[in-house]
N, C-alpha and C positions, 0 to 999 in steps of 0.2 A: 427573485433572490439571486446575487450574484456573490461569486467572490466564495466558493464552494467546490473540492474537487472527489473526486473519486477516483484512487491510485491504485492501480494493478502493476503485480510483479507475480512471476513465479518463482517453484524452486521446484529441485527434484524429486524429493520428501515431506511427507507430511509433520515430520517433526523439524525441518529444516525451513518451512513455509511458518508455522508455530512459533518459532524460536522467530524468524522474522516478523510477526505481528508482534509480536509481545514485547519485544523491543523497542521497537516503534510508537507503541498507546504506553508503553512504560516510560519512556522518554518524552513525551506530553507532544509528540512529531504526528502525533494521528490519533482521533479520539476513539476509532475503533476499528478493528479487521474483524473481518471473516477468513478464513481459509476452507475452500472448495477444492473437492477432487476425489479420486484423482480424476484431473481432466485428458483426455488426449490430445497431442499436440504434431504438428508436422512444420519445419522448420528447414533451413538453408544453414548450415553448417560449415566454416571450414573448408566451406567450396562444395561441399554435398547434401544431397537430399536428407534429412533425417526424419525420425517416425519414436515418439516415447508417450510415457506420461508425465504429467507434472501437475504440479498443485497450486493452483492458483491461492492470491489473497490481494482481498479488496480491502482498501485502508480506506479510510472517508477524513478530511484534513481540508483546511481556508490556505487559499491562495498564499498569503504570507507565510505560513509553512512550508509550503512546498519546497523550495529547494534546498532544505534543510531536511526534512524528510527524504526528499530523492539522493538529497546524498549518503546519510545515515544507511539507505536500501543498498545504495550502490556496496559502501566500505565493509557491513555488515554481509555481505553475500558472499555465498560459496563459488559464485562464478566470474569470470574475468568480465563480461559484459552483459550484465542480465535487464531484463526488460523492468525500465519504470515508467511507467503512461500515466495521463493523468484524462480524465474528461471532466468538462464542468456538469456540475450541479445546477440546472436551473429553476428547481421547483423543490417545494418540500415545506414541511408546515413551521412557520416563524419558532417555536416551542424548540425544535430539534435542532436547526441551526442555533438559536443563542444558545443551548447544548453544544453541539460539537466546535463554536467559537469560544467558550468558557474552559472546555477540556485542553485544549492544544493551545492555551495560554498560559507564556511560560511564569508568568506570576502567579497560576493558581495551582493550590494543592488538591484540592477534590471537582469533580467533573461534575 
Protein backbone atom coordinates (compact mmCIF):
# COMPACT_ATOMS: atom_id res chain seq x y z
CA UNK A 1 0.00 0.00 0.00
CA UNK A 2 1.15 3.32 -0.76
CA UNK A 3 0.07 6.92 -0.90
CA UNK A 4 -0.50 6.82 3.21
CA UNK A 5 1.24 9.19 5.73
CA UNK A 6 1.63 9.43 9.39
CA UNK A 7 1.95 13.18 10.58
CA UNK A 8 3.53 14.30 13.89
CA UNK A 9 3.60 17.63 15.47
CA UNK A 10 3.86 18.74 18.91
CA UNK A 11 2.61 21.26 21.23
CA UNK A 12 3.24 22.43 24.63
CA UNK A 13 -0.10 21.36 26.21
CA UNK A 14 -2.23 18.76 26.30
CA UNK A 15 -5.23 20.83 25.51
CA UNK A 16 -3.22 22.68 22.97
CA UNK A 17 -2.03 19.24 21.17
CA UNK A 18 -6.33 18.38 21.54
CA UNK A 19 -7.52 21.51 20.07
CA UNK A 20 -4.82 20.52 17.21
CA UNK A 21 -6.16 17.17 16.42
CA UNK A 22 -9.69 17.95 16.55
CA UNK A 23 -9.25 20.59 14.13
CA UNK A 24 -7.52 18.81 11.81
CA UNK A 25 -10.20 15.14 11.64
CA UNK A 26 -12.81 18.04 12.10
CA UNK A 27 -11.74 19.68 8.82
CA UNK A 28 -11.63 16.25 7.01
CA UNK A 29 -7.31 17.15 6.82
CA UNK A 30 -6.72 13.84 8.80
CA UNK A 31 -8.99 10.91 9.65
CA UNK A 32 -7.60 10.50 12.91
CA UNK A 33 -5.10 11.65 15.82
CA UNK A 34 -4.03 10.58 18.77
CA UNK A 35 -2.45 12.75 21.37
CA UNK A 36 0.53 11.25 23.48
CA UNK A 37 2.24 12.52 26.60
CA UNK A 38 3.36 14.17 27.96
CA UNK A 39 6.52 13.20 26.24
CA UNK A 40 10.08 14.64 27.07
CA UNK A 41 11.87 16.41 24.69
CA UNK A 42 15.45 18.15 24.30
CA UNK A 43 15.82 20.53 21.46
CA UNK A 44 18.26 23.55 19.89
CA UNK A 45 16.56 26.76 20.55
CA UNK A 46 17.19 30.20 19.70
CA UNK A 47 20.76 29.20 19.51
CA UNK A 48 20.51 27.20 23.02
CA UNK A 49 20.15 23.78 24.33
CA UNK A 50 16.61 23.34 25.68
CA UNK A 51 15.03 20.55 27.96
CA UNK A 52 10.63 20.41 28.44
CA UNK A 53 7.80 18.43 27.85
CA UNK A 54 5.50 18.38 25.15
CA UNK A 55 2.77 16.54 23.79
CA UNK A 56 2.89 14.86 20.85
CA UNK A 57 -0.05 13.90 18.10
CA UNK A 58 -0.12 11.56 15.52
CA UNK A 59 -2.56 12.38 12.68
CA UNK A 60 -2.76 9.45 10.00
CA UNK A 61 -3.89 11.36 6.42
CA UNK A 62 -3.16 10.23 2.06
CA UNK A 63 -0.49 11.81 0.55
CA UNK A 64 -2.95 14.41 -1.36
CA UNK A 65 -3.82 15.87 1.84
CA UNK A 66 -0.91 16.50 3.07
CA UNK A 67 -0.08 19.82 2.47
CA UNK A 68 -3.20 21.10 3.27
CA UNK A 69 -3.05 19.39 6.52
CA UNK A 70 0.71 20.73 7.03
CA UNK A 71 -0.47 23.92 6.46
CA UNK A 72 -3.71 23.94 8.50
CA UNK A 73 -0.82 22.50 11.66
CA UNK A 74 1.38 25.23 10.75
CA UNK A 75 -1.39 28.44 10.78
CA UNK A 76 -3.46 26.66 13.60
CA UNK A 77 -0.20 26.59 15.94
CA UNK A 78 0.74 28.39 18.97
CA UNK A 79 4.25 28.51 17.81
CA UNK A 80 6.23 30.49 15.20
CA UNK A 81 7.86 27.20 13.61
CA UNK A 82 6.49 24.00 15.00
CA UNK A 83 7.46 20.60 13.89
CA UNK A 84 5.20 18.77 11.03
CA UNK A 85 6.78 15.46 9.76
CA UNK A 86 5.24 13.09 7.81
CA UNK A 87 6.43 9.23 7.40
CA UNK A 88 4.90 6.91 5.00
CA UNK A 89 2.50 4.29 5.69
CA UNK A 90 3.67 1.17 4.03
CA UNK A 91 1.47 -1.57 5.32
CA UNK A 92 -1.88 -1.97 6.88
CA UNK A 93 -4.80 -3.96 6.13
CA UNK A 94 -6.92 -2.75 2.62
CA UNK A 95 -10.28 -2.21 5.25
CA UNK A 96 -8.40 0.66 7.03
CA UNK A 97 -6.86 2.50 4.38
CA UNK A 98 -10.22 2.68 2.13
CA UNK A 99 -11.21 4.14 5.74
CA UNK A 100 -8.82 6.77 6.28
CA UNK A 101 -9.15 7.43 2.05
CA UNK A 102 -12.99 7.86 2.52
CA UNK A 103 -12.68 10.14 5.81
CA UNK A 104 -10.25 12.85 4.44
CA UNK A 105 -12.29 13.06 1.26
CA UNK A 106 -13.34 16.38 1.00
CA UNK A 107 -16.69 15.26 -0.76
CA UNK A 108 -17.78 13.00 2.00
CA UNK A 109 -19.80 13.66 5.18
CA UNK A 110 -19.41 10.63 7.36
CA UNK A 111 -16.08 8.44 7.67
Amino acid sequence: MTGFLQVSTTAATKDAATRLARSAVGSRLAASAQVIGPVGSVFWHLGELGEGEEWQVLLKTTNERFADLRDHLVSEHDWDNPEVTAIPLTEGSAAYFDWLTRTVSPDVTQG
